[in-house]
C-alpha positions in Angstrom: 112.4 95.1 88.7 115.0 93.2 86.3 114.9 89.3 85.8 118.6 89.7 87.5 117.1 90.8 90.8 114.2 88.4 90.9 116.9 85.9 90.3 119.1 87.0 93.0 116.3 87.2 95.4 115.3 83.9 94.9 119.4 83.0 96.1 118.7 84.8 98.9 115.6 83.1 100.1 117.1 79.9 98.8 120.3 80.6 101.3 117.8 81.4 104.3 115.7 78.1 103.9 119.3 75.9 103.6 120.1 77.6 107.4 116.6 77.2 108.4 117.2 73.5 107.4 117.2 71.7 111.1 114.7 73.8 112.1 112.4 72.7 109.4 113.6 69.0 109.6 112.7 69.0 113.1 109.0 70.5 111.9 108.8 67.9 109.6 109.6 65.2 112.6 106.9 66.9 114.8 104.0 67.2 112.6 104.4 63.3 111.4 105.3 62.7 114.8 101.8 60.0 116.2 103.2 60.8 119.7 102.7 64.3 119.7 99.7 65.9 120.4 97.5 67.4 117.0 97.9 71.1 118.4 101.7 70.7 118.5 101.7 68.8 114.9 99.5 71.5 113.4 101.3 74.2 114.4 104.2 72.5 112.9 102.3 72.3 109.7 101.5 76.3 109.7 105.2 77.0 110.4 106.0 74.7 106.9 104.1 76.4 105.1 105.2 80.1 106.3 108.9 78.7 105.6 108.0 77.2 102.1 111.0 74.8 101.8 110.0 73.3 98.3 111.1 69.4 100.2 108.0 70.2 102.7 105.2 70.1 100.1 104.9 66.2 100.6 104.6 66.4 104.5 101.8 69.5 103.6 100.4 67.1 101.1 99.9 64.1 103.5 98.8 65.8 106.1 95.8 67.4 104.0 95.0 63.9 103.7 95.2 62.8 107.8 93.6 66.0 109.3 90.9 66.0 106.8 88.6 67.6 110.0 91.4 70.5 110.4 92.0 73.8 108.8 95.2 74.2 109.5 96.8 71.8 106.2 94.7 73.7 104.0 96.0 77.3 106.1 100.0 76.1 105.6 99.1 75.5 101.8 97.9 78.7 101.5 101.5 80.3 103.0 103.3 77.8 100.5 101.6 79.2 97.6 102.4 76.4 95.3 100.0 75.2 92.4 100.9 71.2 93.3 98.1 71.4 95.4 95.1 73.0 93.4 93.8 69.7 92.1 93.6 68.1 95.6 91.9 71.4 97.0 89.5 71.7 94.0 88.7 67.9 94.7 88.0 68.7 98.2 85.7 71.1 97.1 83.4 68.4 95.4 82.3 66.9 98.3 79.2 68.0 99.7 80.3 67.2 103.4 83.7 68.7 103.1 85.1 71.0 106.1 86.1 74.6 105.6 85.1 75.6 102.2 85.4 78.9 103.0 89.3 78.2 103.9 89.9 76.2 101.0 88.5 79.1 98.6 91.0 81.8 100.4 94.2 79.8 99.7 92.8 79.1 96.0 93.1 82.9 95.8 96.5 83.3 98.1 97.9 80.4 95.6 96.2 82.6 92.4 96.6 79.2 89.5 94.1 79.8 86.9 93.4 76.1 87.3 90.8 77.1 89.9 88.6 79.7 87.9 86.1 77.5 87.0 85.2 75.8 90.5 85.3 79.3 92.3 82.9 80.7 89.2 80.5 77.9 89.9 81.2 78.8 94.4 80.3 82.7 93.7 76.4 81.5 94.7 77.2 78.5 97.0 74.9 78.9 100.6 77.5 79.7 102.7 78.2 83.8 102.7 82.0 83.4 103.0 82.5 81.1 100.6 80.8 83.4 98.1 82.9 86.1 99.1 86.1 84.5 99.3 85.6 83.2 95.3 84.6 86.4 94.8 88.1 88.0 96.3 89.8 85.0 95.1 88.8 85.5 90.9 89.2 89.7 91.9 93.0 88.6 92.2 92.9 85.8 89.2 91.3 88.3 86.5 89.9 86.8 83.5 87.8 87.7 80.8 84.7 86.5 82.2 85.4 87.1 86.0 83.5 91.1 85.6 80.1 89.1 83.9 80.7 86.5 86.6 80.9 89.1 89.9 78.4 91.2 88.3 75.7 88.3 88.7 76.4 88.8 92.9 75.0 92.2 92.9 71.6 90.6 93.0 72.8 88.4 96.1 70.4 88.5 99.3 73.3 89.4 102.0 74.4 92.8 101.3 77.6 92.3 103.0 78.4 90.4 100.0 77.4 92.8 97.4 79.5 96.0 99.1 82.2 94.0 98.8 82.0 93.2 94.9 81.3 96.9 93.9 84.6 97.6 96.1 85.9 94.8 93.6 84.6 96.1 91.1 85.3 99.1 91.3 89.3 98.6 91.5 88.4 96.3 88.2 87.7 99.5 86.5 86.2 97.6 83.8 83.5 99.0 81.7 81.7 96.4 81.0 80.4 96.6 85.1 78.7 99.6 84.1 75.4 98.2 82.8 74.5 96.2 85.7 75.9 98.9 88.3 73.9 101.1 87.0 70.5 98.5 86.7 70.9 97.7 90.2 71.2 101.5 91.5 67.7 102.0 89.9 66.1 98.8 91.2 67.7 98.8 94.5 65.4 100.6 97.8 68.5 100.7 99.8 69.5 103.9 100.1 72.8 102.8 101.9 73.2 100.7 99.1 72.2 103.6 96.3 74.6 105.4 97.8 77.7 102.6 97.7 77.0 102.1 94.0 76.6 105.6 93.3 80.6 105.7 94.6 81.3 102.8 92.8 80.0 104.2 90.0 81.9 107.5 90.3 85.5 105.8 89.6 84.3 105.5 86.0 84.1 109.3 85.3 81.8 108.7 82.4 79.6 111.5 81.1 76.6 109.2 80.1 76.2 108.4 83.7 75.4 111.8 84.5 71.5 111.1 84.3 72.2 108.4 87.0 73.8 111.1 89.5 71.6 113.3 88.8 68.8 111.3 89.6 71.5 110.7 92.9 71.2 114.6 93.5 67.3 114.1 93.8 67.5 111.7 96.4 66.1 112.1 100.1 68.9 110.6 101.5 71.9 112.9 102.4 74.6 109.8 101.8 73.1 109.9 98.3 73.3 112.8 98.0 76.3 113.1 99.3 78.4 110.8 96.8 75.8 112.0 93.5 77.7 115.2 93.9 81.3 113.9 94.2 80.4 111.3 91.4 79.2 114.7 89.2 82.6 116.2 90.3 84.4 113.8 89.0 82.7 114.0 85.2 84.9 116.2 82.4 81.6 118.7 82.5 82.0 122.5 81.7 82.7 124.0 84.8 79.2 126.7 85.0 77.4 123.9 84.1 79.1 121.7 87.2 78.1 125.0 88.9 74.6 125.5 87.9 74.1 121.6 89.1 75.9 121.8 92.6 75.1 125.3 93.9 71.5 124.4 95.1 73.6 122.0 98.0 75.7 125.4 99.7 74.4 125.1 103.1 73.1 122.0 103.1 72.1 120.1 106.2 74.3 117.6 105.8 78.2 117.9 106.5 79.5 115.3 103.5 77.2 117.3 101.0 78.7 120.4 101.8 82.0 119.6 101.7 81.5 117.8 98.5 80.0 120.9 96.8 83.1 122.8 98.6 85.6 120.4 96.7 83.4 120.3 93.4 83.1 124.1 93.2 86.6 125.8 94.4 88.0 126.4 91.4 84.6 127.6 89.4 83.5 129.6 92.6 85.6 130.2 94.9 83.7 133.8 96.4 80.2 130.9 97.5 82.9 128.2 98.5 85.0 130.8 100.8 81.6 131.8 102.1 80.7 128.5 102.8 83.9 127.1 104.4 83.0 130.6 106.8 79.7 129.1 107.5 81.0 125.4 108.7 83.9 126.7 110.1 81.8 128.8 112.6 79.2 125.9 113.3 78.3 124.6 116.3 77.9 120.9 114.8 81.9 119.1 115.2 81.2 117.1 112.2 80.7 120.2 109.9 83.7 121.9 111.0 85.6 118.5 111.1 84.5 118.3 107.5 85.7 122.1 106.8 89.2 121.0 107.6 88.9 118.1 105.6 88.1 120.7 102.5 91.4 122.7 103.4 93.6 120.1 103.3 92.7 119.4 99.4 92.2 123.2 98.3 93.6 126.3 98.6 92.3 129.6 99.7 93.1 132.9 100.5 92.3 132.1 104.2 93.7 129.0 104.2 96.3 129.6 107.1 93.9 131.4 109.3 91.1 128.7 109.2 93.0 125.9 109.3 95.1 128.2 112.9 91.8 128.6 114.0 90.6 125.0 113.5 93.4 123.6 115.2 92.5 125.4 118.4 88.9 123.6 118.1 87.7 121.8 121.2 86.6 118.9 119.5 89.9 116.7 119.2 88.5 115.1 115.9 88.3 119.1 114.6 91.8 118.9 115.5 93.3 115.6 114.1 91.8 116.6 110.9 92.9 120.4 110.8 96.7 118.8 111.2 96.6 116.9 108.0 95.0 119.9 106.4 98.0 122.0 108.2 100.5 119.7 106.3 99.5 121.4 102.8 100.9 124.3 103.8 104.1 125.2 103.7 106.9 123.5 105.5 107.3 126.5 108.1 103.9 126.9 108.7 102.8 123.4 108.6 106.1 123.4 111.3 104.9 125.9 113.5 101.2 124.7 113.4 101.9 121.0 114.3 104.6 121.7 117.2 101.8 122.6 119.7 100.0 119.5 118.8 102.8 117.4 120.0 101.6 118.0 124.0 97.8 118.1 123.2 95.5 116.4 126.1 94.2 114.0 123.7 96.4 110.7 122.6 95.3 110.6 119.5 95.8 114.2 118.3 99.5 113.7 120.0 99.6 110.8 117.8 98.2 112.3 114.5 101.0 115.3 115.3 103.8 113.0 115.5 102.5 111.3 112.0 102.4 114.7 110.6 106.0 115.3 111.8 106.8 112.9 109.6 106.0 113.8 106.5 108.2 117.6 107.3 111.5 117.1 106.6 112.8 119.4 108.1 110.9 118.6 111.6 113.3 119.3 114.5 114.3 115.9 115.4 114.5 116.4 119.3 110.8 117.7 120.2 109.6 113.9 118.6 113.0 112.8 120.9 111.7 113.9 123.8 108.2 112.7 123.6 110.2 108.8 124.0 110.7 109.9 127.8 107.4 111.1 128.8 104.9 109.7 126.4 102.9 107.2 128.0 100.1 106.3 125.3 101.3 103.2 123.4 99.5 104.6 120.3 101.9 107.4 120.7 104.9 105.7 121.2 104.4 103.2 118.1 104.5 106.1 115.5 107.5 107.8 117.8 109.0 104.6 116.7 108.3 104.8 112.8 109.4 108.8 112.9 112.8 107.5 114.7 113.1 104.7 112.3 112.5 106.6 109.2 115.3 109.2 110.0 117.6 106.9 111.1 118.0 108.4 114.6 120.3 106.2 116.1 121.3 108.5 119.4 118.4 106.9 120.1 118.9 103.4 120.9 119.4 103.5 124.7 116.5 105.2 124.7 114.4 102.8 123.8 116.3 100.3 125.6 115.2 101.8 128.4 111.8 101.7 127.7 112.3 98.0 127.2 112.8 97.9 130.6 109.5 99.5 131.6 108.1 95.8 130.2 104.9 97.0 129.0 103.6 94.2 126.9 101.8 96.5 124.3 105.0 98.2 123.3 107.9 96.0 123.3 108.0 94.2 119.8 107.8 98.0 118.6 110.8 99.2 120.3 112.4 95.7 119.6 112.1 96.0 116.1 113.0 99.8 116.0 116.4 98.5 117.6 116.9 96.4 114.8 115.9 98.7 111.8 118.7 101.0 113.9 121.4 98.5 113.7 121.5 98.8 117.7 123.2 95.2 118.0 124.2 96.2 121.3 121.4 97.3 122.5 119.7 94.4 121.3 121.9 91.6 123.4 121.7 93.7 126.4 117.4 93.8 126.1 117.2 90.0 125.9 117.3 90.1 129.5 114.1 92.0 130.1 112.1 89.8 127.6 110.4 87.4 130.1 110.2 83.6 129.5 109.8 83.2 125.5 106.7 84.3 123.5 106.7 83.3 120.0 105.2 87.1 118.9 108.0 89.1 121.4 110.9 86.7 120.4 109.9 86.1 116.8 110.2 90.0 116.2 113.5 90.0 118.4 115.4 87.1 116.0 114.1 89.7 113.5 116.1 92.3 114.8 119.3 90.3 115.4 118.7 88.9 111.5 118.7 93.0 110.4 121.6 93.0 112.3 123.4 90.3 109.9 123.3 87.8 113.0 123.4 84.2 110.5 123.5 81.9 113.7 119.7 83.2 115.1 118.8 80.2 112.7 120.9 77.6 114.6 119.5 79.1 118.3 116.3 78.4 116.9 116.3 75.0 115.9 118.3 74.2 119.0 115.6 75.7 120.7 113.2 73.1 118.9 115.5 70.4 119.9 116.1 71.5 123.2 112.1 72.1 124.2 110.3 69.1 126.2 107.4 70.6 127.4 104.9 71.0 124.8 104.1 74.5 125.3 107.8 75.7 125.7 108.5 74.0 122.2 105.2 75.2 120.6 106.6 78.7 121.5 109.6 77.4 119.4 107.4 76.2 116.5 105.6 79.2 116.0 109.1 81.1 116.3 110.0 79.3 113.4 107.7 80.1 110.7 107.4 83.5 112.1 111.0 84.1 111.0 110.9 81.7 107.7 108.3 84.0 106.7 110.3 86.9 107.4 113.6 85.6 105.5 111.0 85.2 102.3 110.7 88.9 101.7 114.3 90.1 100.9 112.6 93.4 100.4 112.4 93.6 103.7 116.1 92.3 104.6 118.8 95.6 105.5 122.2 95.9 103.7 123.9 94.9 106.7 121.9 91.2 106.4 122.2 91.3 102.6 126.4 91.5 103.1 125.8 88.8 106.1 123.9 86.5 103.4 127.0 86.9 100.5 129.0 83.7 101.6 126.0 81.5 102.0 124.7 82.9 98.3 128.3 82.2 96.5 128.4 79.0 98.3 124.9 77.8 97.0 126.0 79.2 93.2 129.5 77.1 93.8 127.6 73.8 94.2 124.6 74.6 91.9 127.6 75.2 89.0 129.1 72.0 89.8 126.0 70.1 90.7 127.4 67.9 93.5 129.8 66.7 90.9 129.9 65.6 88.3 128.4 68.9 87.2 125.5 67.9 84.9 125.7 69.9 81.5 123.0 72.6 80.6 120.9 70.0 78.4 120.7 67.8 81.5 120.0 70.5 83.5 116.9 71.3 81.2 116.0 67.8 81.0 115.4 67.8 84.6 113.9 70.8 84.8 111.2 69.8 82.3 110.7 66.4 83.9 109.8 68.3 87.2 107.6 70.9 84.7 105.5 67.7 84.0 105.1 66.4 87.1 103.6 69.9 88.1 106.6 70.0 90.5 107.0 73.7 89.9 108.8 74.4 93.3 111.9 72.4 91.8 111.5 73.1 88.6 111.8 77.0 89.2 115.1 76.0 90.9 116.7 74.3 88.0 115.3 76.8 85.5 116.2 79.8 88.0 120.1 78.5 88.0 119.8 77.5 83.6 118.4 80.7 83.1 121.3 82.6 84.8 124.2 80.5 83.1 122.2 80.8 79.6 120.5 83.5 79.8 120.1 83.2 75.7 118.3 80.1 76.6 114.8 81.0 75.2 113.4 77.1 76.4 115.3 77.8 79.9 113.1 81.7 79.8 110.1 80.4 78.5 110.1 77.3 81.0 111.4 79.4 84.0 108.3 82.1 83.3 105.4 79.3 82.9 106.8 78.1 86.1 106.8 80.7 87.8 103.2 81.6 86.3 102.2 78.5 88.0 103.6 79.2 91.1 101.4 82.5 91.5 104.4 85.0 90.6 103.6 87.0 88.0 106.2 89.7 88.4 108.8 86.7 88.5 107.3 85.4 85.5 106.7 88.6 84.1 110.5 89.4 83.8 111.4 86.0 82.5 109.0 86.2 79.6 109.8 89.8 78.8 113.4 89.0 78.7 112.4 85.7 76.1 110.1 87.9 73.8 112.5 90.8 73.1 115.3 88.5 72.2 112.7 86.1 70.4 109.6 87.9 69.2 109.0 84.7 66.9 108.4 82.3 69.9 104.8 82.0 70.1 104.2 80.6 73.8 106.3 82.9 75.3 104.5 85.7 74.2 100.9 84.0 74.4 102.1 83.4 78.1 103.3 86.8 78.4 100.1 88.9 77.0 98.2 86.1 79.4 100.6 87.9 82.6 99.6 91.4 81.2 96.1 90.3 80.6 96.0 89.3 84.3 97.5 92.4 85.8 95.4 94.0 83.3 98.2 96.0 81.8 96.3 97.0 79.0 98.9 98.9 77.3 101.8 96.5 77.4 99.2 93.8 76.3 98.2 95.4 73.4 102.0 95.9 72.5 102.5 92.7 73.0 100.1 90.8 70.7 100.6 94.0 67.9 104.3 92.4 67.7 103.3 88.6 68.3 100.7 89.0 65.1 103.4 89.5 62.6 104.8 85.5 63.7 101.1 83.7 63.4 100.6 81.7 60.9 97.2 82.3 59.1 96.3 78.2 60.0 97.1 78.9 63.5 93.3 79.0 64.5 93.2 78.8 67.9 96.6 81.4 68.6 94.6 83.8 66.3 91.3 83.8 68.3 93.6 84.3 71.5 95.5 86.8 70.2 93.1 89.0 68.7 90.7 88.3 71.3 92.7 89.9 73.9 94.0 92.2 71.7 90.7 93.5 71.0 89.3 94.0 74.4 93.1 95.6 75.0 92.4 98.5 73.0 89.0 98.3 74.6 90.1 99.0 77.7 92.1 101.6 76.1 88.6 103.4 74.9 90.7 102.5 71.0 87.9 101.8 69.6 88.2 101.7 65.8 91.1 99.4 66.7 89.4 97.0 68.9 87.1 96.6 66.2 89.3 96.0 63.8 91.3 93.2 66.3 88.0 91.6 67.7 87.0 90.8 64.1 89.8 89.1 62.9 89.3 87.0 65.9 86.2 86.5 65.0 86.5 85.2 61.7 88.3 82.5 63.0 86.1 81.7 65.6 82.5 83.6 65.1 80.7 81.9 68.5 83.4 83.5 70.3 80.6 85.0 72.5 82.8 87.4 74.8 84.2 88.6 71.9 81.4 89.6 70.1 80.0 91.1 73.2 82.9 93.5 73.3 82.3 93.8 69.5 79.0 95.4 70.3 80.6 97.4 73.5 83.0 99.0 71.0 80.3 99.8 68.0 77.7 101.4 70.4 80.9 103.6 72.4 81.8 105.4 69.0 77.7 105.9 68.5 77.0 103.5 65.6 74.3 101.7 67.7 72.5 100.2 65.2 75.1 97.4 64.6 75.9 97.3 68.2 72.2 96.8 68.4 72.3 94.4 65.2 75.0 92.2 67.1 73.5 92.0 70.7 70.1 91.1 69.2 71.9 87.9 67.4 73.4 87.5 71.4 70.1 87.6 72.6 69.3 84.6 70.6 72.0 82.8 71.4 73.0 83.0 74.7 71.8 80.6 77.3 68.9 82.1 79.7 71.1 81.7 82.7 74.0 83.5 81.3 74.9 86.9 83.2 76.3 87.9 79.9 72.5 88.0 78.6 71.4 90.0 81.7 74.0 92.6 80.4 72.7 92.1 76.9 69.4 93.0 77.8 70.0 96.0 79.9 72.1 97.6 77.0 69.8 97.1 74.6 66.8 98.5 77.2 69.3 101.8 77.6 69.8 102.1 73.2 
């Protein structure tokens, strides 16, 4: 995505929230409004925050303050995702009698400002289960160099809830240095349901020196084990007879998962015991088993891949079946055609509906068999992926059709066949359903003022703030309220807006760009422009200052203060991709400017883009001066555990010592130091190096629980 179309978006969402204007002025009223009851006015505060008009973050900020025993302030701040806010919510966070911790954590992570890392570091072991695993979910989305060391100390916490959820996190890391204490706690732990999630976790590493641990996984007397040892060993760059002489002790195993496994594991290396074995499972009386055979067909082939997967799909078991029809889509189109067709009338709903998904994905599905399901079918599940297959191919002979199902009013299906109208364009259609709506709902009419807005219909925004106007009754106008941020939301992801409401949006766009190039005359020049800017920069107003920069940027687009100011803003503001494009643009017109590119390795380094990192700092290098201390231990930090992550080795080493000549108690550093010397087998200085650690780390430190297990493994 270029800077251009972040740029343009913004115009867009900046257009939508100037229409939205009386609504949100009239939320504003409500929710500051004594008169009004605190449901009404807190509802108004969740609608704010889904519209995220910058001029609202006062009313959200006061009202943090006055419903101090609510969660819905510190909900709304989490929709506005703007940094202003951290400091109050960290401060919240001090006080030992403070209200919904566990909320205030979540929107730390929805608003994702580094400012935060260190309070949610010290939260990962607070009493309260979901505040740990918020912080945890919360620094998962941050990143950082310490946030691995930091989640890895929660595999030891008492609720296993908790730890599942940071090997999930840790596994989507995919950062080595989890490996260690993964591995520790698969050989301390006695729960095997536990064994057998790390043993998964494990397994997205694909590193040969954990074959010992699934081995010893292989042993186990649990079949889940068992189960994910073997796709773990799978998953290793072994030579294929020795994958073979490991695995083929598990062909005809009790259990269903370790059989498929072995199936998947050995097709390639013996495909005469695997077609023997898929035989076996697929003639078994047990459902799972033969559930799990079709499972194996739809990832490999085999000779008798049509006729097993023919006769699965005749299987009594309907879970046999819905699983036999994604295997039936690796066929070809004509036979994956003619198996699925059948499937389309099935008795069960959910094998009708896993048909219809599968119709999808065949282009060359004949359109009227899903077509005529829309008159007869009468499971919801059913209809709602009709719906999406109708959608997707644009089949707009359709749209009376599911006007008429409108008319049926059954609750469960209407905002689906509402929004198919509008993906269609049916405008018509969509006037003529108001009618059957019933009295207002915010989730029914929210989704139709959707529609009408796919449709290119600009005045749905004045109908809904006369609608807030208009309301008396509190629960008409709550309806209203709740209408409102529903569609301000909506209007905020121009990925999701059609070309029809992109053209309807042009005039209000041009008219914006008119008055921001005169400025309400008299037009302020671009160095005034950027003096405001930077005076909202350092007042941490970053909502305004990303509009001045936003509009600087496009008429100087040479303007490497307006870039670099325009990214850190946007940095702050949680968008990295925005910021990401701003800074990119910056650095490849001015590799010399040494805070752009420190703030653009620190985007990579977050994303952990490894490789555009590392090709970041290579070029910044050349432009730091050798005084520059502290850039050259963050430079050559990250680039170090870059090319770390890289498995480039000999040049991590090389990077994390430079950095470490400037600053030798860099401790992370010297960590990865050792990491790096023991992964290219010179482990006596990796041993030399984390022995010095040892001494010098604090007792508490999770980095000196890792030290310790490496040096127990040398």
């Amino acid at each position: 995505m270029t800077a251009t179309f972040e740029i343009e978006s913004f115009r867009y969402v900046k257009a939508a929230r100037r229409l939205l204007k009386p609504a949100t002025q009239t939320l504003e009223k409500i929710a500051a409004d004594d008169d009004s009851s605190d449901t009404l006015r807190l509802e108004s505060l969740i609608a704010l925050g889904q519209i995220g008009d910058p001029e609202s973050l006062s009313v959200l900020m006061r009202a943090f303050e006055h419903f101090y025993d609510y969660v819905e302030p510190i909900t709304a701040l989490g929709h506005f995702k703007n940094s202003s806010p951290v400091s109050k919510l960290i401060e919240r966070l001090q006080d030992p009698d403070a209200l919904y911790k566990d909320e205030i954590v979540r929107v730390l992570g929805e608003i994702g400002d580094p400012m935060a890392t260190k309070s949610l570091m010290e939260l990962l072991h607070d009493e309260d289960r979901m505040v740990r695993y918020y912080s945890a979910r919360a620094l998962f989305k941050m990143g950082g160099r310490d946030v691995v060391q930091a989640l890895c100390s929660l595999l030891n916490d008492p609720d296993e809830w908790i730890v599942i959820n940071v090997l999930e996190i840790l596994s989507k890391m995919q950062d080595t240095e989890a490996v260690p204490a993964l591995v520790g706690q698969f050989e301390t732990s006695r729960d095997a349901r536990l064994k057998a999630i790390i043993i998964s976790s494990l397994s997205t590493f694909a590193e040969g020196r954990l074959l010992k641990t699934f081995e010893s996984g292989l042993e186990s007397f649990d079949p889940r084990i068992q189960a994910n040892a073997v796709e773990a060993i799978s998953m290793l760059k072994i030579p294929a007879l020795e994958m073979k002489r490991k695995l083929k002790k598990f062909y005809g195993h009790p259990n269903n998962r370790v059989r498929a496994n072995v199936c998947l594991a050995l097709a390639k290396t013996d495909s005469k015991s695997v077609s023997e074995e898929l035989d076996a499972m697929i003639t078994s009386t047990d459902a799972p088993t033969r559930r799990s055979a079709a499972y194996v067909l739809s990832l490999i082939d085999n000779p008798k891949r049509e006729e097993y997967i023919h006769k699965l799909l005749g299987d009594a078991n309907p879970g046999v079946r819905k699983m036999a029809l994604k295997a039936a889509l690796a066929l070809t189109n004509a036979v994956g055609l003619r198996e699925i067709l059948p499937l389309l009338n099935d008795e069960s709903e959910w094998v009708r509906r896993e048909a219809v998904e599968c119709a999808t994905l065949v282009n060359d599905f004949p359109d009227e068999k899903i077509i005529e399901l829309l008159d007869k079918e009468n499971s919801s599940p059913v209809i709602e992926v009709i719906l999406k297959y109708i959608v997707k191919r644009n089949l707009t002979d359709t749209s009376e059709k599911i006007l008429n199902r409108i008319k049926l009013e059954k609750e469960e299906e209407i905002e689906w066949l509402i929004a198919a109208l509008g993906h269609l364009g049916a405008r018509e259609c969509l006037v003529k359903a108001k009618k059957f709506l019933g009295p207002a709902r915010a989730g029914v009419f929210s989704e139709y003022y959707r529609a009408l807005l796919l449709n290119g219909e600009l005045p749905v925004f004045e109908e809904i703030a006369q609608g807030l106007a208009d309301k008396k009754r509190e629960q008409e106008k709550t309806v209203f309220v709740r209408i409102a941020g529903e569609v301000g939301a909506f209007v905020q992801n121009v990925d999701a807006y059609s070309t029809v409401l992109l053209k309807a949006f042009e005039k209000e766009v041009k008219a914006d760009m008119a008055g921001v190039a005169n400025f309400d005359a008299p037009a302020l020049s671009p160095e005034e422009l950027m003096g405001k800017g930077r005076e909202y920069y350092l007042n941490e107003d970053y909502a305004r200052a990303r509009d001045v920069f936003t509009e600087l940027f496009a008429i100087q687009p040479e303007n490497a203060d307006a870039g670099y100011f325009l990214g850190s803003t946007l940095y702050n503001l949680g968008d990295l991709t925005g910021a990401e494009n701003a800074l990119a643009k910056v650095f490849e017109q001015n590799p010399e400017r040494i805070n752009s590119g420190i703030l653009l390795g620190q985007v990579y380094f977050r994303n952990k883009d490894w490789a555009n990192l590392a090709k970041c700092y290579q070029i910044l290098k050349k432009y730091l001066k050798s005084d520059d201390k502290k850039n050259i231990i963050k430079v050559f930090g990250a680039l170090g555990l870059a090319y770390y992550n890289q498995k480039k080795y000999p040049e991590a080493i090389a990077a994390l010592n430079v950095g470490l000549k400037a600053n030798a108690r860099d401790l992370s550093s010297t960590y990865h130091l050792a990491l790096c010397h023991f992964a290219i087998g010179e482990t006596e200085k990796a041993r030399t190096i984390l022995e010095g650690l040892r001494k010098t780390l604090p007792p508490d430190s999770q980095v000196l629980k890792n030290v310790l297990e490496l040096l127990q493994r040398m």
